[in-house]
Structures are given as C-alpha cells and as structure tokens.
N, C-alpha and C positions, 0 to 999 in steps of 0.2 A: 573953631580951632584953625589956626593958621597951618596954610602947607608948608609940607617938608620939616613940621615940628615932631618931634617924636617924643613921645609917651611910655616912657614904659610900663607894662599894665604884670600885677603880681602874676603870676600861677603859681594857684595851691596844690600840691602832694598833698597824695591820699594819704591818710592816715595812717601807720603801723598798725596790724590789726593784735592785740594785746589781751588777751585772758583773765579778766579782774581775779583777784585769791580765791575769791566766793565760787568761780565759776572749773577751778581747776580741779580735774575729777581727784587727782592724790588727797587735798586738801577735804574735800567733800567726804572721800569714802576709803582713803588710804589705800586702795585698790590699785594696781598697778597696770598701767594704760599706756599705749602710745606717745600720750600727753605726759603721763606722770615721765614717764622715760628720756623723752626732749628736751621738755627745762628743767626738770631737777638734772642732769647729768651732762649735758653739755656746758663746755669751758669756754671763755670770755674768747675771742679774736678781735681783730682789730676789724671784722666785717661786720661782728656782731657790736661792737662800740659805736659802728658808723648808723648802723640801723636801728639799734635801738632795742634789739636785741635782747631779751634778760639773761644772763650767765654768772657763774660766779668767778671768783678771780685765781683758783688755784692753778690752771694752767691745764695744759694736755699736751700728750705725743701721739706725733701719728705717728702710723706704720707705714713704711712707703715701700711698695713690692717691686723686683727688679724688672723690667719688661719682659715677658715672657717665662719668668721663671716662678714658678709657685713657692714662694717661702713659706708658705702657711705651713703650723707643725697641728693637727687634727687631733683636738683635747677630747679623750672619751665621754661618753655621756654618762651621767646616772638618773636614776629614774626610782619610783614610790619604791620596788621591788625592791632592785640592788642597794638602797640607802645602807641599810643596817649593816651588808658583808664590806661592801666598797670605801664606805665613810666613816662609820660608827664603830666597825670592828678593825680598824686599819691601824698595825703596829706602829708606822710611819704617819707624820701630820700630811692633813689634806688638804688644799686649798680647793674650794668649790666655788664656780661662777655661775652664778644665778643669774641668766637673761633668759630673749623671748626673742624669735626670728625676725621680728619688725622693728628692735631695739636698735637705732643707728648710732648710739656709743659702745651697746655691745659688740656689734661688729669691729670697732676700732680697738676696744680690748682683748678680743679672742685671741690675735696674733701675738700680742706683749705673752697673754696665756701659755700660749703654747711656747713661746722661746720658753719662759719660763720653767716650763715642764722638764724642757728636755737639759736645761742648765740645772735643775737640781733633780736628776732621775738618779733614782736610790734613795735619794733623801727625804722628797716631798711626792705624793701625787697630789694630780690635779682633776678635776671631773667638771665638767658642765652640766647642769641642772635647767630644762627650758621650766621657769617658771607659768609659761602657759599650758600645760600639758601635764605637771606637777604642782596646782595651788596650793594641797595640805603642806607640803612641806617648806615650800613660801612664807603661808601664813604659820608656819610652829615656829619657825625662825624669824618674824616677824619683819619680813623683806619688802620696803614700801617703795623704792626705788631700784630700777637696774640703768646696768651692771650692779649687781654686789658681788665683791669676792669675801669670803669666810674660808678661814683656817681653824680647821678639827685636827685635838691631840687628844689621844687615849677617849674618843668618844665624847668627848666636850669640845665645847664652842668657843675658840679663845680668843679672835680678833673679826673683826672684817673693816672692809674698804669698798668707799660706794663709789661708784661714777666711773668713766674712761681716766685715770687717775696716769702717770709716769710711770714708767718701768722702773723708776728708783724706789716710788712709794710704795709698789708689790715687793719690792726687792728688800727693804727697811722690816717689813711684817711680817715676810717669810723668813727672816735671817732671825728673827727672836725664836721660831720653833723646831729650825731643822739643827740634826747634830752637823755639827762641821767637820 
C-alpha cells in the first residue's frame, strides 16, 4: 500500500440485544415479569425507532414534576382483604391500577392516577393493587401485562386499559361510567 493512502476500514456495532417470542417470559407463561412489563407496555419514541427498540405506536404522556415540588397526588392501596368492601361493594365506579414496584410504565401512570382521582373525587375512586403482593386477584382478572387500569360498577368489571396510555384515554373510559 502506498503512503498517505487511506483506507477506510468498516466498524461493526454490536448488535441490539433482542428477545426472540419463544424466549419472552409473558409469551411462555403469561406470568407477569419485569420483562413482560417493558415491552408489552412501553410506547414507540424516536429513541426507541433509532435503536431498534420494540414498542407499539399508540404513543405516551409523561409526567413532568415542577422542581422541587411534589405533585404526586398518593392513590390508596387495596389489597386480598379490603377487595370486597373497597371495590366490589362500592356504590360509586372504581378504577383500579394493577402494577408492581419495578414496573417503569407504572410509575409513569401513577401520577396521570392520581390527577385523575382527585378530578373526579365524588364520582370515581381510584385504588392501587401491587400485583406482586396480590397474584389471586391478578390472576381472577386475568392481568398479563401492567399497568392495567379496570373500572368496577355495582361489582362488575366493565372496562380496562393496558399500558402507560394518555390521560385522554383514562379520561374517554372513565367518562362512560361516572355520573356527571
């Protein structure tokens, strides 16, 4: 090779490391995992489009908190105990969000939650259920991904919404069951 010729020579990137169907534990065992909770429920961005990313295309909101000021509004819990009094016997519809502490879309929904609560308080409650801590009631409602949010009227089950979804799309679900 002659001097002062230049060559340019490829470099390969590493590969995206990617989860075949076969090996994704929801699809195995409908069980509701870390995994199951990441890609079933995160929304497309333009960082996930650059990387390769798997997401779907409905979109998301975030929550963006003021500095220094807690806007979080704190959605009570329910748990196997209180189902029946707080859910099931509840004159008013309920929406309940079924996550798990390590769920990183539920944290993005718990605040839409909670606005949510206190915009329709008299009308609607609202409850948090940690599906790890609570499996039967997971698995009786048949919850294979979180976030889920379900809406109970008169003790029946009459909608739900999976994923970190808009605050318009809670908003569209909840308006079919509260009085106005």
């Amino acid at each position: 090779m002659a001097a002062g010729l230049f060559v340019p020579v490829p470099v390969a990137s590493p590969p995206l490391a990617r989860a075949s169907a076969s090996a994704h534990p929801a699809r195995r065992a409908c069980a509701i995992t870390p995994a199951s909770c990441s890609s079933a429920t995160f929304r497309s961005s333009p960082l996930r489009a650059a990387t390769g990313l798997p997401g779907n295309r409905r979109g998301a909101s975030v929550v963006r908190a003021v500095e220094g000021q807690d806007t979080t509004i704190e959605v009570p819990d329910v748990n196997k105990s209180t189902w029946q009094s707080l859910v099931m016997e509840s004159e008013l519809p309920v929406l309940v969000e079924f996550w798990a502490p390590w769920c990183g879309p539920c944290k993005m929904i718990d605040p839409v939650v909670g606005k949510l609560s206190k915009e329709y308080e008299g009308r609607l409650k609202c409850y948090k259920l940690n599906t790890d801590e609570n499996p039967d009631i997971a698995s009786q409602y048949v919850v294979r991904s979180i976030p889920t949010m379900m809406i109970f009227k008169n003790g029946e089950k009459k909608d739900s919404v999976i994923g970190a979804v808009p605050e318009s799309t809670l908003t569209t679900c909840i308006e079919k069951f509260v009085e106005r």
